[in-house]
PyMOL Python script that loads the backbone (N, CA, C, O; Angstrom):
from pymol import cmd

cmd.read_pdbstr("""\
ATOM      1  N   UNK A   1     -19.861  15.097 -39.334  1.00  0.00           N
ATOM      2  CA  UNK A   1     -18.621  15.023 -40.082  1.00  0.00           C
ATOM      3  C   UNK A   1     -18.215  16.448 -40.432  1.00  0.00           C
ATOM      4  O   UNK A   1     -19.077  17.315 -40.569  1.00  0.00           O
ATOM      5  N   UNK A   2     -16.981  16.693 -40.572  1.00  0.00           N
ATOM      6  CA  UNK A   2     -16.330  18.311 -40.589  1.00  0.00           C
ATOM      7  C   UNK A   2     -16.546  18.173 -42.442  1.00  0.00           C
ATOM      8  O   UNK A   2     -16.798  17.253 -43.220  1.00  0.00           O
ATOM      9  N   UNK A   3     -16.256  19.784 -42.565  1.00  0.00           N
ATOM     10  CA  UNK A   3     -16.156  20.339 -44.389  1.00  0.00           C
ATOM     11  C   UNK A   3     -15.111  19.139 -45.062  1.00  0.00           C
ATOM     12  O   UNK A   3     -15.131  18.406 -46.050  1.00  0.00           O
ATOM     13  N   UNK A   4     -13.883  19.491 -43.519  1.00  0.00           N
ATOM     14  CA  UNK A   4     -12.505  19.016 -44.497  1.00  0.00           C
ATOM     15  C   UNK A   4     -12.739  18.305 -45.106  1.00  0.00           C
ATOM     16  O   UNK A   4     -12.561  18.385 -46.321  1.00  0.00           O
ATOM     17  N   UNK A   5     -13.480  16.828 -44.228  1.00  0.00           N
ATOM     18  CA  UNK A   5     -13.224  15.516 -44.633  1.00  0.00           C
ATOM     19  C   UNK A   5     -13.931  14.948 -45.825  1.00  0.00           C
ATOM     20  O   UNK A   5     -13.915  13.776 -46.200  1.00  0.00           O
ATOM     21  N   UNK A   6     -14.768  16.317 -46.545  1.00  0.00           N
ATOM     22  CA  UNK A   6     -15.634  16.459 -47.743  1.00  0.00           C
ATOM     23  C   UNK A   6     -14.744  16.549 -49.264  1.00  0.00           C
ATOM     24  O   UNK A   6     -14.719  15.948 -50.338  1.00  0.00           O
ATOM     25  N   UNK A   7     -14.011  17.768 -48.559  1.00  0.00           N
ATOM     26  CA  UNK A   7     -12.972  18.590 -49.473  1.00  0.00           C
ATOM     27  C   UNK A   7     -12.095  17.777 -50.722  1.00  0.00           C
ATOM     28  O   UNK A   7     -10.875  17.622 -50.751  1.00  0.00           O
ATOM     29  N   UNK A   8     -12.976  17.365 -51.616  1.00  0.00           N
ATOM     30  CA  UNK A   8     -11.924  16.781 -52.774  1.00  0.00           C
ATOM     31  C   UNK A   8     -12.951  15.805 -53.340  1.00  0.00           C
ATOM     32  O   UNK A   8     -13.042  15.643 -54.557  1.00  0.00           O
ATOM     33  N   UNK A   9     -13.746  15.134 -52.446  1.00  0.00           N
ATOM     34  CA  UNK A   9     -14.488  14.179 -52.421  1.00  0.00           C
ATOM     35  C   UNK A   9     -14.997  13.934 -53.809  1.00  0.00           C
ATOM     36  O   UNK A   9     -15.205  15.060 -54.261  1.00  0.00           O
ATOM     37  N   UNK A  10     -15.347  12.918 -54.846  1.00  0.00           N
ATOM     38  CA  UNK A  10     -16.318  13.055 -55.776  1.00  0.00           C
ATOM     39  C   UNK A  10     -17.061  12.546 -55.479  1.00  0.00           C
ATOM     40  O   UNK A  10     -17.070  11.511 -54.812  1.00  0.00           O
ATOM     41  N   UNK A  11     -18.362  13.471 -56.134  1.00  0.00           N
ATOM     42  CA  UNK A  11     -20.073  13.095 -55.971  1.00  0.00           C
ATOM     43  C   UNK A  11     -20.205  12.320 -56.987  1.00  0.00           C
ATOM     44  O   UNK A  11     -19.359  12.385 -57.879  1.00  0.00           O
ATOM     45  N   UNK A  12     -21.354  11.359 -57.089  1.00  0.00           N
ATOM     46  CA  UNK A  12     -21.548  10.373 -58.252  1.00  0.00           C
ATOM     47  C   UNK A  12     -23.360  10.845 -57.811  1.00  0.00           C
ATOM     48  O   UNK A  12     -23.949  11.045 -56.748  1.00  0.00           O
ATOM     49  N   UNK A  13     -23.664  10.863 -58.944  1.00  0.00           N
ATOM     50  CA  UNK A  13     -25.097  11.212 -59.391  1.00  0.00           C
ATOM     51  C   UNK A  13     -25.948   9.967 -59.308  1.00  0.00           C
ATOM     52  O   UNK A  13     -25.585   9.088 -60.090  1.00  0.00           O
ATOM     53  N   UNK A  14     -26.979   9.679 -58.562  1.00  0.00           N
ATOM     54  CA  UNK A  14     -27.584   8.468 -59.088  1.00  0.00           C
ATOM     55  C   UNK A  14     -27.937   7.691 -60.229  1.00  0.00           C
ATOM     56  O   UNK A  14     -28.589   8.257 -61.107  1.00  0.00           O
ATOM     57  N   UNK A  15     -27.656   6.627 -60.356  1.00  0.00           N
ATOM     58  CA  UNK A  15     -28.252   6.022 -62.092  1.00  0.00           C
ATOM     59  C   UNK A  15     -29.760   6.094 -62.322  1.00  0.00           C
ATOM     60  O   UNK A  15     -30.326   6.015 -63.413  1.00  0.00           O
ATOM     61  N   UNK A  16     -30.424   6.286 -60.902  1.00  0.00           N
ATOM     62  CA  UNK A  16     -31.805   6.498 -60.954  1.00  0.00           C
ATOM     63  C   UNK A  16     -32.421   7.568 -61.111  1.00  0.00           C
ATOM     64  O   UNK A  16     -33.626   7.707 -60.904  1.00  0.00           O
ATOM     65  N   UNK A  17     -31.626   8.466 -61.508  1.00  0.00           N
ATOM     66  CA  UNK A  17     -32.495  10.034 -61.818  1.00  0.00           C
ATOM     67  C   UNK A  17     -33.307   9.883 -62.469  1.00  0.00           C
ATOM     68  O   UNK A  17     -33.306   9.007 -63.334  1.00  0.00           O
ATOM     69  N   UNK A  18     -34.487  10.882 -62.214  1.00  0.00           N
ATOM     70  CA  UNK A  18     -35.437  10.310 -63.151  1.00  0.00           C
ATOM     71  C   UNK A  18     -35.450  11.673 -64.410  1.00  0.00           C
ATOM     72  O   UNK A  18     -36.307  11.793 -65.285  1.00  0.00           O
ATOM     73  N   UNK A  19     -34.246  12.604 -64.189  1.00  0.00           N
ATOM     74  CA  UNK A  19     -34.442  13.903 -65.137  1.00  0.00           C
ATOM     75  C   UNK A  19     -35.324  15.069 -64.676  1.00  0.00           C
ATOM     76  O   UNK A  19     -35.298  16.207 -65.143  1.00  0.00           O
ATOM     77  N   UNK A  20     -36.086  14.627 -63.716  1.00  0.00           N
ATOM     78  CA  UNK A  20     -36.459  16.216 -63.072  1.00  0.00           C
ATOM     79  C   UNK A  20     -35.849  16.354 -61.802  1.00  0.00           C
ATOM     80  O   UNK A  20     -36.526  16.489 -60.782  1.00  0.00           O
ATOM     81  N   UNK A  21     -34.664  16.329 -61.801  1.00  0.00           N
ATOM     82  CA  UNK A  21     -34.266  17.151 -60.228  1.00  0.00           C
ATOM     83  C   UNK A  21     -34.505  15.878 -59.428  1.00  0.00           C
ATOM     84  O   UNK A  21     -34.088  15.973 -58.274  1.00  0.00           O
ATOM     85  N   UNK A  22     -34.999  14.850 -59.701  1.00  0.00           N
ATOM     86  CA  UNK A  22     -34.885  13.777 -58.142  1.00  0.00           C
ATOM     87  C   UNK A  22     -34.157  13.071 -57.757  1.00  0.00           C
ATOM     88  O   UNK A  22     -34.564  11.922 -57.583  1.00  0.00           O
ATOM     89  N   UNK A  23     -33.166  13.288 -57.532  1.00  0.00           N
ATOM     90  CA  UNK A  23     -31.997  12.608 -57.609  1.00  0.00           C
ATOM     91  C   UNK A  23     -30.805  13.079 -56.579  1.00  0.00           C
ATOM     92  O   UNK A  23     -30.437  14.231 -56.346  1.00  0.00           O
ATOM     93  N   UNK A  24     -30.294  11.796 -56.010  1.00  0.00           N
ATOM     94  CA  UNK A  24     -29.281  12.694 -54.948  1.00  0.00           C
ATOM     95  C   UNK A  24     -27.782  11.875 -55.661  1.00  0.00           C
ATOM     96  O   UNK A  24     -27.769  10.999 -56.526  1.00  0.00           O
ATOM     97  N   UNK A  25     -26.526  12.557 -54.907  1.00  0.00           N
ATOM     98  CA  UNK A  25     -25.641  12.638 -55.065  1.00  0.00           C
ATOM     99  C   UNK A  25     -24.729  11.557 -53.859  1.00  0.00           C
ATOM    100  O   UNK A  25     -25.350  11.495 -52.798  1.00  0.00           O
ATOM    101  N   UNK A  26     -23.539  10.812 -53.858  1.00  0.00           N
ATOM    102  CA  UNK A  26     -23.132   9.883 -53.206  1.00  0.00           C
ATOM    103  C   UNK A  26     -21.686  10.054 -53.182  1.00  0.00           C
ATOM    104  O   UNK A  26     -21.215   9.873 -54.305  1.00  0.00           O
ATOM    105  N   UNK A  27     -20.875  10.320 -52.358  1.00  0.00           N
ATOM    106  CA  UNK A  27     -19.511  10.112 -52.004  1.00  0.00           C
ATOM    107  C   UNK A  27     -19.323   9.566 -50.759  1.00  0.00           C
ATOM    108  O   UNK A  27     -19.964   9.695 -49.716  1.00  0.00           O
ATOM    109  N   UNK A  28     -17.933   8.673 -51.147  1.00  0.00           N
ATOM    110  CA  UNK A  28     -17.307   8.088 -49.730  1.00  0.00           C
ATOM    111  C   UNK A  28     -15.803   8.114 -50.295  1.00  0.00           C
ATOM    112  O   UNK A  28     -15.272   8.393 -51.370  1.00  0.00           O
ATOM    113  N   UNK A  29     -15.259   7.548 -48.630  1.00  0.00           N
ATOM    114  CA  UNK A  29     -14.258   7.514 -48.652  1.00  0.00           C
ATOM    115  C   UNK A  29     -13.465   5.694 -48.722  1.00  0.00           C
ATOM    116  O   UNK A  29     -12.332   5.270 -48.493  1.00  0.00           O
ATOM    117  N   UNK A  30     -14.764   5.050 -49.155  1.00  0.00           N
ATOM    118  CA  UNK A  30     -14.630   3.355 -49.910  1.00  0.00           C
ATOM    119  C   UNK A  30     -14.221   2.641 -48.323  1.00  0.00           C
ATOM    120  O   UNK A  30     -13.750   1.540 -48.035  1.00  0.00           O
ATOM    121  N   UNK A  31     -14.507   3.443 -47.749  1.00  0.00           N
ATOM    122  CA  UNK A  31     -14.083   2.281 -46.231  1.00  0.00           C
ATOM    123  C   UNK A  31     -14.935   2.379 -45.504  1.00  0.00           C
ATOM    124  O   UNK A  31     -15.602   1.351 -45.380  1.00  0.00           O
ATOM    125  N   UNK A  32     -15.359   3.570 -44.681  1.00  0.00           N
ATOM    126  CA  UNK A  32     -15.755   3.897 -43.466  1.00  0.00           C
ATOM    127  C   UNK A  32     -16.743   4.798 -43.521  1.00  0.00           C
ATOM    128  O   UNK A  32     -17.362   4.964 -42.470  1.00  0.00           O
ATOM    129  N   UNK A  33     -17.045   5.391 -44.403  1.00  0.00           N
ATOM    130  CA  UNK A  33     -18.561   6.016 -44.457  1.00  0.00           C
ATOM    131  C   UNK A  33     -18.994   6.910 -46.109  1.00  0.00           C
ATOM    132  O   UNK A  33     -18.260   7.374 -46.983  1.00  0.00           O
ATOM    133  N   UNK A  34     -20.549   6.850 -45.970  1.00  0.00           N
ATOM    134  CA  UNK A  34     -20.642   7.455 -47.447  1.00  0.00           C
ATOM    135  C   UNK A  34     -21.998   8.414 -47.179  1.00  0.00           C
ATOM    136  O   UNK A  34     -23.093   8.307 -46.627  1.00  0.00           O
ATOM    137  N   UNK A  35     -21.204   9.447 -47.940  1.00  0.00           N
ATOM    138  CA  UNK A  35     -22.079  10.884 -47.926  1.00  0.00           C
ATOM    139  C   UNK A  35     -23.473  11.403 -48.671  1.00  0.00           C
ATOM    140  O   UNK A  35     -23.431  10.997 -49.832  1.00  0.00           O
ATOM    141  N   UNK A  36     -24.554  12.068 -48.451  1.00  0.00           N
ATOM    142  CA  UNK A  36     -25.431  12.018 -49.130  1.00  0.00           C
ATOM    143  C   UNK A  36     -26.120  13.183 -48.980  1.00  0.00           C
ATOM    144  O   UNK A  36     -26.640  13.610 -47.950  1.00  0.00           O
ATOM    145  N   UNK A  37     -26.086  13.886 -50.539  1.00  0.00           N
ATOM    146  CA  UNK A  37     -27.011  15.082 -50.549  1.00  0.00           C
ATOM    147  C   UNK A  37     -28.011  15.123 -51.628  1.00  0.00           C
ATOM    148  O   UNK A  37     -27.920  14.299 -52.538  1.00  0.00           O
ATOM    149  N   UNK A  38     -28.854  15.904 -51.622  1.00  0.00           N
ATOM    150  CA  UNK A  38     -29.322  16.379 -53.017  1.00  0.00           C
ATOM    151  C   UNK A  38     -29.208  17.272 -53.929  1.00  0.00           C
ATOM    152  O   UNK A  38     -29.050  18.484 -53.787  1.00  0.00           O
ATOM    153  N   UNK A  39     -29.304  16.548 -55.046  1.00  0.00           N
ATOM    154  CA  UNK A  39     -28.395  17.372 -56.217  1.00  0.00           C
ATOM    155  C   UNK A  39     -28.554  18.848 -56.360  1.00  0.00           C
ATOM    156  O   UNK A  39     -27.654  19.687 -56.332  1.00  0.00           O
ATOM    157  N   UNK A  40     -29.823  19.038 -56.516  1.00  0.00           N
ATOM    158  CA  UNK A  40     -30.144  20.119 -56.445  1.00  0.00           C
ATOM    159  C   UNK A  40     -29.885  21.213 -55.973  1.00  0.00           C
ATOM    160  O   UNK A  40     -30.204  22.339 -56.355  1.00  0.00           O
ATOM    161  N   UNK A  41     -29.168  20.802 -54.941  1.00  0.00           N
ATOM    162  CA  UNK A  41     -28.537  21.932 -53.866  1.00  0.00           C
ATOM    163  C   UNK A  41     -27.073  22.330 -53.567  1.00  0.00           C
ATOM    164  O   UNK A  41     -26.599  23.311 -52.995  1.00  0.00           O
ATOM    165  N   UNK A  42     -26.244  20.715 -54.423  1.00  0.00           N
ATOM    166  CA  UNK A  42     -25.001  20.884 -54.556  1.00  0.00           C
ATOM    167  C   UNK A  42     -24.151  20.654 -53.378  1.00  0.00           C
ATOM    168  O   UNK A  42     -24.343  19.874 -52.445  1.00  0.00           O
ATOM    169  N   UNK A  43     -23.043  21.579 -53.612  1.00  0.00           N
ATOM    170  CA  UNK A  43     -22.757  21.866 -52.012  1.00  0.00           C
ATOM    171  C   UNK A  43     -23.405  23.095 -51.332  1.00  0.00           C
ATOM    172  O   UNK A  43     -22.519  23.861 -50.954  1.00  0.00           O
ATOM    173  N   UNK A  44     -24.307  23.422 -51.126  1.00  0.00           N
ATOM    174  CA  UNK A  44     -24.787  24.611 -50.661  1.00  0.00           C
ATOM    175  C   UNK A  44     -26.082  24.021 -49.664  1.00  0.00           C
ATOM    176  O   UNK A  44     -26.680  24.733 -48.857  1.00  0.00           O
ATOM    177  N   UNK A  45     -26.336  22.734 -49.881  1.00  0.00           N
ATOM    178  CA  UNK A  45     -27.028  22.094 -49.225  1.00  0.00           C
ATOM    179  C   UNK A  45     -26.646  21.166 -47.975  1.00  0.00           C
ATOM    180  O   UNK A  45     -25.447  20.928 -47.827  1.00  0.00           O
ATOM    181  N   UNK A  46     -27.541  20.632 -47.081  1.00  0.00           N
ATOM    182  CA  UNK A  46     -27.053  19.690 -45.975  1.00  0.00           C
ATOM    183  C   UNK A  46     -26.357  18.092 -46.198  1.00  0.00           C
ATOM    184  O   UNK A  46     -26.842  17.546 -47.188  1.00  0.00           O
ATOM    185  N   UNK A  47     -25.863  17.690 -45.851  1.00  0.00           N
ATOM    186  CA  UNK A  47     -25.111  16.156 -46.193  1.00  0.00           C
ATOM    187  C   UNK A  47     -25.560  15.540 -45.159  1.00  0.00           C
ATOM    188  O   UNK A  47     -25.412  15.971 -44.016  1.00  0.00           O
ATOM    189  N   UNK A  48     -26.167  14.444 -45.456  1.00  0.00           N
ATOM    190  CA  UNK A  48     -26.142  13.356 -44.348  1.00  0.00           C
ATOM    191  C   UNK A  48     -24.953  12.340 -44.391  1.00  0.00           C
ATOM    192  O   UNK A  48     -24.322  12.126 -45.426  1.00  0.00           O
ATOM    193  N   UNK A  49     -24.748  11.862 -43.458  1.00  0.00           N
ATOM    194  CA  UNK A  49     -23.646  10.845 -43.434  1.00  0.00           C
ATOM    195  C   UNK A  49     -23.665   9.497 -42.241  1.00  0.00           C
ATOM    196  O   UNK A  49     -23.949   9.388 -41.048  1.00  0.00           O
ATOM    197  N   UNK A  50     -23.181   8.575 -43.358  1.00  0.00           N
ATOM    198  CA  UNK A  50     -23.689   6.808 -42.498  1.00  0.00           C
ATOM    199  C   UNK A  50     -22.227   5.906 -42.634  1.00  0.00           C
ATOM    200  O   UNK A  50     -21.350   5.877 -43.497  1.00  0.00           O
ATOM    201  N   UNK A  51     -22.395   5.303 -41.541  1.00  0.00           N
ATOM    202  CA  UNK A  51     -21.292   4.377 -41.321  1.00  0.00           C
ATOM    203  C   UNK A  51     -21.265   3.612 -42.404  1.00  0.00           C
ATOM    204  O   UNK A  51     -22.331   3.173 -42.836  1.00  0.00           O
ATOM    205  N   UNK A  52     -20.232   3.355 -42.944  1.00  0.00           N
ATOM    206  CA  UNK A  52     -20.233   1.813 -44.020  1.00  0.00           C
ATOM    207  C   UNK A  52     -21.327   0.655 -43.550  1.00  0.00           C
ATOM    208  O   UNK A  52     -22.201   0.163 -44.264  1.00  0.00           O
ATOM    209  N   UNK A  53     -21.065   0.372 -42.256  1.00  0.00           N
ATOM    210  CA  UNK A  53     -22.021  -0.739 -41.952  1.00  0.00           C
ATOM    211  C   UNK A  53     -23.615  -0.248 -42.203  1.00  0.00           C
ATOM    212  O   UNK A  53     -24.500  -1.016 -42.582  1.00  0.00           O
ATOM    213  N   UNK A  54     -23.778   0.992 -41.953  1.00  0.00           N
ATOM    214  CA  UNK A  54     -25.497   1.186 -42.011  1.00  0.00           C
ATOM    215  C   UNK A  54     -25.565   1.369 -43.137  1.00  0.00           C
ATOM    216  O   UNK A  54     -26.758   1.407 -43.439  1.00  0.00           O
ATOM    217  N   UNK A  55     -24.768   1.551 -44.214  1.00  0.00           N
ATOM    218  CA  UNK A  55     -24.804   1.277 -45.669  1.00  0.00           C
ATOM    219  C   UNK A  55     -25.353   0.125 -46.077  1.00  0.00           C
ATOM    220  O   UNK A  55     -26.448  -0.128 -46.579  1.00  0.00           O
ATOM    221  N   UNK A  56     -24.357  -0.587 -45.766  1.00  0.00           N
ATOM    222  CA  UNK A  56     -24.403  -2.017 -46.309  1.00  0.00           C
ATOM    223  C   UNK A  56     -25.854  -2.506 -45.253  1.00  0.00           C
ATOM    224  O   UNK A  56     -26.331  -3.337 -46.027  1.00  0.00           O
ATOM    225  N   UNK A  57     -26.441  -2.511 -44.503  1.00  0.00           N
ATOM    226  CA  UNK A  57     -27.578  -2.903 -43.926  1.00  0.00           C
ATOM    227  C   UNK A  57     -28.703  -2.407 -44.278  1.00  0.00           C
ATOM    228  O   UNK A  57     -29.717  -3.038 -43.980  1.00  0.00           O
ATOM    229  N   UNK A  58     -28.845  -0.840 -45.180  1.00  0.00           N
ATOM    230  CA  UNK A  58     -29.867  -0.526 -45.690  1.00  0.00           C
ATOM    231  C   UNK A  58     -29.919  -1.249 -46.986  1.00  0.00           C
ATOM    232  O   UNK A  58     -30.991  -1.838 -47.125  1.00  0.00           O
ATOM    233  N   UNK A  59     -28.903  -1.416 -48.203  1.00  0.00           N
ATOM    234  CA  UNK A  59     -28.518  -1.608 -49.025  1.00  0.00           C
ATOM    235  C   UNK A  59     -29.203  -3.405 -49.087  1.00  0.00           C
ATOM    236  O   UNK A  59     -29.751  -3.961 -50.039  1.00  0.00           O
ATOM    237  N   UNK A  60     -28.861  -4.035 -47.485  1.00  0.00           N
ATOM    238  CA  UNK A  60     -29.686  -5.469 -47.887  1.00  0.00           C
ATOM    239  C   UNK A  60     -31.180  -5.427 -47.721  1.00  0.00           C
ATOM    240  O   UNK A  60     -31.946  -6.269 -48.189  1.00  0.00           O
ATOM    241  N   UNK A  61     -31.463  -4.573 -47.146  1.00  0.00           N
ATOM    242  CA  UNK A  61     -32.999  -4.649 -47.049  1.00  0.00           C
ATOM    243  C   UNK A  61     -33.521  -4.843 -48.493  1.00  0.00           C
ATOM    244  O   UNK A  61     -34.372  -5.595 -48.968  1.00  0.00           O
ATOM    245  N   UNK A  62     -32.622  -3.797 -49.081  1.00  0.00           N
ATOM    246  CA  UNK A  62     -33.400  -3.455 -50.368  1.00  0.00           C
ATOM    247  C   UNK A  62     -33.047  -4.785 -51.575  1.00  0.00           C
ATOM    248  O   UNK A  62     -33.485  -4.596 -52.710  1.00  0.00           O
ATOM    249  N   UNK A  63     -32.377  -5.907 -51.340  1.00  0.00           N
ATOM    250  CA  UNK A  63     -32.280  -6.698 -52.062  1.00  0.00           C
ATOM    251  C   UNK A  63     -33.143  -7.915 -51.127  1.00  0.00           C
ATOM    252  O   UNK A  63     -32.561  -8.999 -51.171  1.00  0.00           O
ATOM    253  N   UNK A  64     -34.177  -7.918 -50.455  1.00  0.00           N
ATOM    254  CA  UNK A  64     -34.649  -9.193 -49.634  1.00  0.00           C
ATOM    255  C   UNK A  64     -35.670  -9.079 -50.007  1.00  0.00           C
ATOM    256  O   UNK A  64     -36.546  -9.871 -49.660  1.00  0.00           O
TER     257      UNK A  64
END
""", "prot")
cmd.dss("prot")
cmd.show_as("cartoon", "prot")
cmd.util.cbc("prot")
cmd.orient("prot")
């Protein structure tokens, strides 16, 4: 995914931080894919990025 399509984006902090630094950060664009870094690094760090669908398919594992 390019910078641009970053550019404005808000990060949302996990509710699961545990207060030392473990914790990553989450933006999308609510349709088609959602972004993922760690906090720690901000933007100065690498982003991974997943289709909505591999969202929602990791997301059920974790409720089965």
């Amino acid at each position: 995914m390019s910078d641009d399509k970053l550019t404005g984006v808000v990060w949302r902090k996990s509710s699961r931080s545990n207060g030392q630094s473990n914790c990553v950060e989450l933006a999308t664009d609510g349709r088609a894919w959602t972004a993922i870094r760690d906090s720690k690094q901000g933007g100065r760090g690498p982003v991974l990025c997943f289709s909505a669908d591999a969202v929602r398919a990791f997301v059920s594992c974790l409720d089965a």
